[in-house]
N, C-alpha and C positions, 0 to 999 in steps of 0.2 A: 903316350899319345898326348899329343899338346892341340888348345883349341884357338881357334883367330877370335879375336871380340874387336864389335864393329862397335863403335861409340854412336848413337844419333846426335844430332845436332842438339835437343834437349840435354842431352847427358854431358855431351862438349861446354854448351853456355853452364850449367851447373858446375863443372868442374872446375871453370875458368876464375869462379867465386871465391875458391879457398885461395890461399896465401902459397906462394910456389912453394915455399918448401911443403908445406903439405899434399901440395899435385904432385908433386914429386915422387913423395910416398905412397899416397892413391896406385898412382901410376904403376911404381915397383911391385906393390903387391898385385894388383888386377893380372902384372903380365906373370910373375909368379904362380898366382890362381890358373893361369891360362895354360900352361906350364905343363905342372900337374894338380890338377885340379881335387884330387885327393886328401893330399898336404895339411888344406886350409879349415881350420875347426870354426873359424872365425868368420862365415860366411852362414845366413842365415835366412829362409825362402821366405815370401812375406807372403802375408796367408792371405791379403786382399787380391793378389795378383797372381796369374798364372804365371809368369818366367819373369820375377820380378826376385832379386836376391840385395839384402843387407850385406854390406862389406866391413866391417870394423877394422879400422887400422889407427892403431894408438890408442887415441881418448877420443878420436874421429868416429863418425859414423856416417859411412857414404850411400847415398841409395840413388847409382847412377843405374839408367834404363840400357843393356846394350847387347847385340844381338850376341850370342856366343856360335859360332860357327865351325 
């Protein structure tokens, strides 16, 4: 079962910050997660927020907000 992730427009301007080739990566992996969402040991619920998840990719640490559908 694979899931759609809608980006918000916060999550799009934060994104746009890192350096391509690191959106790049973000990107590969988020659609990966999406994927199957299983997989990923590297993702991480954050405990202030209700649907709020840490993504690590590399030495990156992304905390984009984005609907997962």
């Amino acid at each position: 079962m694979s899931y759609d992730v809608i980006f918000t427009d916060t999550a799009l301007k934060n994104l746009s910050r890192y350096p391509s080739k690191d959106q790049q990566a973000i990107l590969k992996n988020i659609k990966q997660l999406a994927e199957n969402p299983v997989t990923k040991s590297n993702v991480k619920k954050l405990v202030d927020f209700d649907v709020s998840y840490r993504l690590r990719v590399g030495t990156l640490e992304c905390c984009l907000i984005a609907k997962i559908v």
